[in-house]
C-alpha positions as CSV (number, residue, x, y, z in Angstrom):
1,X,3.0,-12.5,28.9
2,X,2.9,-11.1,25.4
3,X,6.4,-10.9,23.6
4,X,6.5,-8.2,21.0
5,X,8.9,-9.6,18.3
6,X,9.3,-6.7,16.0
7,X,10.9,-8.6,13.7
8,X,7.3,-10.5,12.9
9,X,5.6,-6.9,13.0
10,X,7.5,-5.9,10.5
11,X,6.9,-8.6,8.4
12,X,3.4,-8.5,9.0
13,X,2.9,-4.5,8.4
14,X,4.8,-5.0,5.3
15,X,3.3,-7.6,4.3
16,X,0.0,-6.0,4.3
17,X,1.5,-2.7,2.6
18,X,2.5,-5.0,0.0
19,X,-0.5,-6.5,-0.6
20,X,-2.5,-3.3,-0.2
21,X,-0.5,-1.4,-2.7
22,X,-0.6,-4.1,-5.4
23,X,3.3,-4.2,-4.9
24,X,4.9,-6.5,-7.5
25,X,8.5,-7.9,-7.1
26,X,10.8,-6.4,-9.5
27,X,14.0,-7.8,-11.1
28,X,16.4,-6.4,-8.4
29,X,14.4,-7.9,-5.7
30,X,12.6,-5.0,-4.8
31,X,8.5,-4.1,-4.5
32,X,7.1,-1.2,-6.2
33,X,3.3,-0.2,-5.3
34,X,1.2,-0.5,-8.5
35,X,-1.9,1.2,-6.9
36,X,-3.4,2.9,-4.9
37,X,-1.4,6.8,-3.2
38,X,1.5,5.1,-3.3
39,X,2.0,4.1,-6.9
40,X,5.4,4.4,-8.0
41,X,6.9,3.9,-4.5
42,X,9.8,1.4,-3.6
43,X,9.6,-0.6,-0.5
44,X,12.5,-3.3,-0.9
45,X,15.7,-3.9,0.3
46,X,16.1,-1.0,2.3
47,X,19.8,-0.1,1.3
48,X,21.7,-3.1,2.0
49,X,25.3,-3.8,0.7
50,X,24.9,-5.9,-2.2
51,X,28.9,-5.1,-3.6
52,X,29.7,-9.1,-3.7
53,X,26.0,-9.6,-5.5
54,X,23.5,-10.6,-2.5
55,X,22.7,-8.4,0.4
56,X,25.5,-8.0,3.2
57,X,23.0,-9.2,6.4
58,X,23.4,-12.1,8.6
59,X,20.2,-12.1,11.1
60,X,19.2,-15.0,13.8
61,X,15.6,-14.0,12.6
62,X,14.2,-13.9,9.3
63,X,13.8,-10.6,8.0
64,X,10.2,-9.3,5.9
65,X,12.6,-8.9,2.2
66,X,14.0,-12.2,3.1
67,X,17.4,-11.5,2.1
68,X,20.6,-12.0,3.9
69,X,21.5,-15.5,5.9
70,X,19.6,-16.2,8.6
71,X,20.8,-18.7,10.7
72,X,18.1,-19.7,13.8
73,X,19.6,-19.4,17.0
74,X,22.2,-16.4,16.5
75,X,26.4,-17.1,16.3
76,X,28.6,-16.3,18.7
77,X,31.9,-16.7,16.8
78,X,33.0,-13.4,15.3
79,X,34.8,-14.1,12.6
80,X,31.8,-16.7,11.5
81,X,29.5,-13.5,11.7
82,X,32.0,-11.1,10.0
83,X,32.0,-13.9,7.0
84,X,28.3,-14.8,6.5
85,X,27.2,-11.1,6.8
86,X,29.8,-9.9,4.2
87,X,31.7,-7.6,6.1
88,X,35.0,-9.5,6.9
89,X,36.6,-7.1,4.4
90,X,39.1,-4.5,6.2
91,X,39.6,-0.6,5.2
92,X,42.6,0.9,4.3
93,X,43.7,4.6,4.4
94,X,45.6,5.6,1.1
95,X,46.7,8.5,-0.1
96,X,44.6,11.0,-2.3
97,X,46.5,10.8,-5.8
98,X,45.4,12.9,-9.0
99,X,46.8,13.8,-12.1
100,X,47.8,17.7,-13.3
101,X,49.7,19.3,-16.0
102,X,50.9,16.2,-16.8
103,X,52.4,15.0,-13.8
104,X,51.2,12.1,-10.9
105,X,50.8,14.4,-7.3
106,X,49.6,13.4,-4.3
107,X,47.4,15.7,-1.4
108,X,49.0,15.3,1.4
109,X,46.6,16.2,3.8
110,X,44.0,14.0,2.6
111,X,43.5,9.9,1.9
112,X,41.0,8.3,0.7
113,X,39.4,4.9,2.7
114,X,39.3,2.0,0.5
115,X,37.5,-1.6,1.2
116,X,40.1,-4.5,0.9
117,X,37.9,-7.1,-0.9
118,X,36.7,-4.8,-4.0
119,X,38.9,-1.4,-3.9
120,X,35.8,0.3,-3.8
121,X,36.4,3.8,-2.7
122,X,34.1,4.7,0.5
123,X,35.1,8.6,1.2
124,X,38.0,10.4,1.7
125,X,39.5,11.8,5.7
126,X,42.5,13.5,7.5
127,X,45.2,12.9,9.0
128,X,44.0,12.2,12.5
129,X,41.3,9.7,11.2
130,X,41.7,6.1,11.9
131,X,40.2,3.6,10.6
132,X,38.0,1.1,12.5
133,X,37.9,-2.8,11.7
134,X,34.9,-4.2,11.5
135,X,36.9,-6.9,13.9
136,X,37.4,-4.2,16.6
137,X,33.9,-3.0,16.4
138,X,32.9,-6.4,17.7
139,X,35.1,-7.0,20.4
140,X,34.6,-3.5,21.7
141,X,30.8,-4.6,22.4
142,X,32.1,-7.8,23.7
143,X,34.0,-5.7,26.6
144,X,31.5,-3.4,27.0
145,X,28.9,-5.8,28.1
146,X,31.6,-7.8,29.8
147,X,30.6,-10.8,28.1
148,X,32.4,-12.9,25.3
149,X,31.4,-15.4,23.5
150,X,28.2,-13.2,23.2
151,X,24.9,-14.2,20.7
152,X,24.9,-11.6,17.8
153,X,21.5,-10.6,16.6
154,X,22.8,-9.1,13.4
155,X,25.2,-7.8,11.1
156,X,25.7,-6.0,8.0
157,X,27.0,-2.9,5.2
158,X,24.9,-0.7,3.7
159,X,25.5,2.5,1.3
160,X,28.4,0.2,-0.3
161,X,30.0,-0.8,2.6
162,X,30.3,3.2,3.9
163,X,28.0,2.2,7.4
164,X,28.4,-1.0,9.2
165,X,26.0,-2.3,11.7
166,X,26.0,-5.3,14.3
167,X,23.6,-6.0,17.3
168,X,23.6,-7.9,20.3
169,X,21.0,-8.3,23.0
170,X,21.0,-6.5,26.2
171,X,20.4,-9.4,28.9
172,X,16.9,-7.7,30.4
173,X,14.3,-6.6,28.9
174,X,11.3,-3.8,29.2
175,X,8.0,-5.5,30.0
176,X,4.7,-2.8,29.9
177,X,2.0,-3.0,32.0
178,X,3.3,-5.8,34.0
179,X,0.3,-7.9,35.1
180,X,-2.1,-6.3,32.5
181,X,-1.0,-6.3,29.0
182,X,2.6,-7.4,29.5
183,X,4.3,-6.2,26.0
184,X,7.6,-7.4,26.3
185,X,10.2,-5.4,24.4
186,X,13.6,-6.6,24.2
187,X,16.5,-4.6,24.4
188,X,19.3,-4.4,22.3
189,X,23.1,-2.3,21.7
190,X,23.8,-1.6,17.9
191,X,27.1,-0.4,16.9
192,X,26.7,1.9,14.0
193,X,30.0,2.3,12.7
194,X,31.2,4.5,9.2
195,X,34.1,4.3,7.0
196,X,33.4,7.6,4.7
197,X,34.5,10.1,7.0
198,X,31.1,11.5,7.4
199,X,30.1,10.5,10.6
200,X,31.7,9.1,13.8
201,X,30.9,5.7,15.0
202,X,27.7,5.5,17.2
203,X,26.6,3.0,20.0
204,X,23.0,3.0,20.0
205,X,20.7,1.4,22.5
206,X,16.9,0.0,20.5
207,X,13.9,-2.2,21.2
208,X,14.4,-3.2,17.2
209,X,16.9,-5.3,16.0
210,X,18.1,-3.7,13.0
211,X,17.7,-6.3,10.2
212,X,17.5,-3.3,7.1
213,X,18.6,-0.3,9.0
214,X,15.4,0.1,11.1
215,X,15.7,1.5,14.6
216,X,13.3,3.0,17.3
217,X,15.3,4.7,19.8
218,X,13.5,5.5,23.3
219,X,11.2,8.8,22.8
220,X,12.7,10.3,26.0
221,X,14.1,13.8,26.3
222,X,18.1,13.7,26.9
223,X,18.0,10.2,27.2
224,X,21.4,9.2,26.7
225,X,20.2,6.2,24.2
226,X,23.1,6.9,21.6
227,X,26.9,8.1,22.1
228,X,29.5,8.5,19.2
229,X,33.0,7.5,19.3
230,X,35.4,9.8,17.2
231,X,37.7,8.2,14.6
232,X,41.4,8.3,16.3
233,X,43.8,7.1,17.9
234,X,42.3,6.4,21.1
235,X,38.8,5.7,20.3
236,X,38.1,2.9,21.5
237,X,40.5,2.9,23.7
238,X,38.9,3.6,27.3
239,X,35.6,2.2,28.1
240,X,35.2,3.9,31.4
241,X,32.7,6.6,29.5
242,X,31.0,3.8,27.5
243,X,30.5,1.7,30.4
244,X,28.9,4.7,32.2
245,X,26.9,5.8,29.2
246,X,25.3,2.3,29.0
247,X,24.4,2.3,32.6
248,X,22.7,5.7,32.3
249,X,21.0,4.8,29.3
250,X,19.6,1.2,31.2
251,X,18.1,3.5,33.6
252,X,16.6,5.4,31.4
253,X,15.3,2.5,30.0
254,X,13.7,2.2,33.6
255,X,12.2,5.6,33.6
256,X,10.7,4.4,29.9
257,X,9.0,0.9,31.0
258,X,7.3,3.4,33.9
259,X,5.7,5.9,31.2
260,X,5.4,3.3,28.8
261,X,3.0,1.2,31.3
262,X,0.8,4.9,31.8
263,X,0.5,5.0,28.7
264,X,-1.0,1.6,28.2
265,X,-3.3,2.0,31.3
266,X,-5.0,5.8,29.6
267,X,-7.9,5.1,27.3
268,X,-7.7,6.6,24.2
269,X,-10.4,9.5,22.9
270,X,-9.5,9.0,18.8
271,X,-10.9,13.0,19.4
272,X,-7.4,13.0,21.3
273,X,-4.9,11.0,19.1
274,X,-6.6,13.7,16.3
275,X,-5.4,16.6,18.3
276,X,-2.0,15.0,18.4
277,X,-1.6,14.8,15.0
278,X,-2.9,18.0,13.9
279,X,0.6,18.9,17.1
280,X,2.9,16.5,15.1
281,X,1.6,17.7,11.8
282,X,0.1,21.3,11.5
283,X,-2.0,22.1,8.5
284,X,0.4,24.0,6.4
285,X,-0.8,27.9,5.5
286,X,-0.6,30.6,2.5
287,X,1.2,33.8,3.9
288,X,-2.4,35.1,4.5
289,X,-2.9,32.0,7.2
290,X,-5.5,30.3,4.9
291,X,-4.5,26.6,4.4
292,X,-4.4,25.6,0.9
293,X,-6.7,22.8,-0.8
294,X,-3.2,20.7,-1.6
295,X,-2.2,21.0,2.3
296,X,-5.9,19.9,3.4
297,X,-6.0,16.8,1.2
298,X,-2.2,16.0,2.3
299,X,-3.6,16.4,6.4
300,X,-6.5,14.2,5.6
301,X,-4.8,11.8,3.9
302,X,-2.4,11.2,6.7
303,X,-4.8,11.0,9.2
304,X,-7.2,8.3,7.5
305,X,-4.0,6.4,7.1
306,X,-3.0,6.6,10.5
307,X,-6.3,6.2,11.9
308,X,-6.5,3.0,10.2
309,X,-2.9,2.0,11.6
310,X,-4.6,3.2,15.0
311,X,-7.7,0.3,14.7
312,X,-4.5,-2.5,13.8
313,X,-2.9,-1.2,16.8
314,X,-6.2,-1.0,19.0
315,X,-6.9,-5.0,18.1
316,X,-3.4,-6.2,19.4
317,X,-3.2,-3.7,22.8
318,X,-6.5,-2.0,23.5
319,X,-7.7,1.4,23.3
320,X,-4.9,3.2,25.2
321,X,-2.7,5.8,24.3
322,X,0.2,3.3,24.0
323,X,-1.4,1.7,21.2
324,X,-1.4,5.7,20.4
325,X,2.2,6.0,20.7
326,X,3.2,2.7,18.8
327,X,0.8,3.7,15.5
328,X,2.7,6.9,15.2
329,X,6.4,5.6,15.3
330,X,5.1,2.9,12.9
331,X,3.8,5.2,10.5
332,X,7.2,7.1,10.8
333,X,9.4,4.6,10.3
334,X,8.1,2.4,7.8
335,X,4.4,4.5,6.1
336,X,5.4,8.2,6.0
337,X,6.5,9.7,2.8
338,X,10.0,11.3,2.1
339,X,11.9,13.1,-0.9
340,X,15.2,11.7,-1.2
341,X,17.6,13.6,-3.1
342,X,18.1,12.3,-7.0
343,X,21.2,10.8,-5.8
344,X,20.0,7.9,-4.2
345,X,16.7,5.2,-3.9
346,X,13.8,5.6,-1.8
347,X,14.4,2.7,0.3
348,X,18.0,3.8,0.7
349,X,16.9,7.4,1.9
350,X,14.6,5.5,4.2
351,X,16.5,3.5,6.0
352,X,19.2,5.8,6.2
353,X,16.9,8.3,7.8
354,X,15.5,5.4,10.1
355,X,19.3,4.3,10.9
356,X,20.6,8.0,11.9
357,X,17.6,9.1,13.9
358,X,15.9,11.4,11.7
359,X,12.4,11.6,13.2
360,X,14.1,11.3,16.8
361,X,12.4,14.7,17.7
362,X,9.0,13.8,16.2
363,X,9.1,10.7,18.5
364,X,10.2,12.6,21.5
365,X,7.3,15.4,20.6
366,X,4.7,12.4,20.7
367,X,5.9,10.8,23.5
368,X,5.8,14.4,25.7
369,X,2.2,14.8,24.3
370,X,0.6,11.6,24.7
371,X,2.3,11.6,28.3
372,X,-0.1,14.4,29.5
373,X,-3.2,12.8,28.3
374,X,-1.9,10.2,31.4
375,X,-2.0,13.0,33.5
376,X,-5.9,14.7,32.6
């Protein structure tokens, strides 16, 4: 049996981007691409927390950037991960105070959430918002999975501290094509959880470890792969829904080793995978349905680089549609380009889109289309 560890394919892809590109290490510890279409373009530390001066990430495995601790083997102490992944500060909820016509006023339906260890402010809530400790966060996965004393995977802030992230492994695994190609691909629950007011906390189940915010939920339509958890009182308070959640989500997971393992028995036309793309990725058009010489070059671009992604893919698991499937959530989360707002980094707007399931819809497109070439 094959394991995939997609920890080391990570390393490896990026690896070979780096080298590709020319990338040269910069003072902060990132990589910037020197040649090549990507000139310019920052693949580094992918948003980490770095408020205490090194990146807030504790990981069993050794991550492609390597930053954070790694320590081989996993912990299962909490408060051990909570220190080494930098995120045993707590939050607090204060009161939103400004200054006007000469006189110190406070806004009394609003506080601001503050991190104990710097007083960094992280956003600013209501009334009803509570506050959850990175603490409670762990031992709510702890009772979930009715386990204690529990292996985490990983751990660790990003955007400042605003999202906080651990993992632990689900007990079985999905194995593809059992008897043939026998990909392995571990399961795991990630805990997403945010202290800016933004968002609520999330449970999500992955096949990636999140080591710099990247994820890969399942490509199934209304599979329940991710719940949220509002910020009050009672929160995290009653499992019963989580519990069943978690179980309906596992047999999705069921359902996904089953399609997964068609996919992987299908040969692969590359006539076929470039009818999916030009699905994924239409050619874009002037108002008079001409498509422009900018949009062409852009189409063809993408496609050489994914068909190249498509013959990496092909050496490690065949010419099937699987190997298909995997090239286009690879180029998605980790080759496709973005445009993040001025306000933040590349990497950031990367693994922030990677983290809250931007191309979730792509991935379920893909996965729908390449399931009927199973079926021709």
């Amino acid at each position: 049996m094959s394991t995939t560890d997609v920890n080391q394919r990570f390393h490896d892809q990026r690896t070979a981007l780096v080298k590709a590109t020319g990338a040269r290490r910069r003072d902060d510890g990132t990589y910037a691409a020197s040649v090549g279409y990507d000139r310019g373009e920052v693949i580094g530390r992918d948003g980490l927390d770095t408020s205490r001066g090194t990146a807030a990430l504790y990981t069993s495995t050794p991550a492609w950037h390597g930053l954070g601790e790694v320590v081989p083997g996993g912990i299962s102490d909490i408060d051990t991960v909570l220190r080494v992944a930098q995120i045993d500060f707590r939050v607090d909820k204060v009161p939103v105070r400004y200054r006007y016509d000469g006189r110190d006023r406070i806004m009394e339906d609003r506080w601001v959430t503050a991190r104990t260890d710097t007083g960094a402010a992280l956003g600013t809530v209501g009334q009803r918002y509570t506050v959850f400790q990175q603490r409670r966060i762990f031992e709510f996965l702890e009772d979930l999975a009715d386990t204690h004393g529990v292996l985490w995977e990983s751990a660790g802030a990003l955007r400042g501290g605003r999202r906080v992230f651990v993992t632990m492994q689900v007990p079985d695994s999905i194995v593809i094509d059992r008897g043939g190609l026998d990909d392995e691909i571990r399961l795991f629950i990630v805990a997403i959880n945010s202290h800016d007011g933004s968002s609520q906390a999330e449970v999500v189940v992955t096949p990636w470890r999140v080591v710099c915010a990247n994820t890969e939920r399942f490509a199934l339509a209304d599979a329940a792969s991710r719940w949220t958890i509002r910020h009050t009182a009672s929160g995290l308070v009653n499992l019963d829904e989580a519990r069943r959640t978690l179980g309906l989500t596992l047999r999705y997971a069921e359902a996904f080793e089953a399609e997964e393992t068609a996919l992987a028995r299908t040969d692969l036309a590359i006539d076929d995978f470039h009818k999916v793309i030009a699905d994924l990725w239409p050619v874009k058009t002037d108002e008079g349905g001409v498509a422009t010489k900018q949009a062409v070059t852009i189409h063809n671009h993408r496609r050489d680089v994914l068909d190249n992604m498509l013959r990496r893919e092909i050496d490690r698991v065949g010419q099937t549609v699987y190997a298909a499937e995997r090239t286009i959530t690879d180029y998605l989360d980790h080759v496709a380009m973005i445009r993040p707002p001025k306000s933040i980094t590349e990497e950031l707007a990367r693994a922030t889109r990677l983290l809250e399931g931007t191309d979730d819809d792509v991935k379920t497109k893909a996965h729908k289309r390449l399931l009927l070439l199973t079926r021709a």
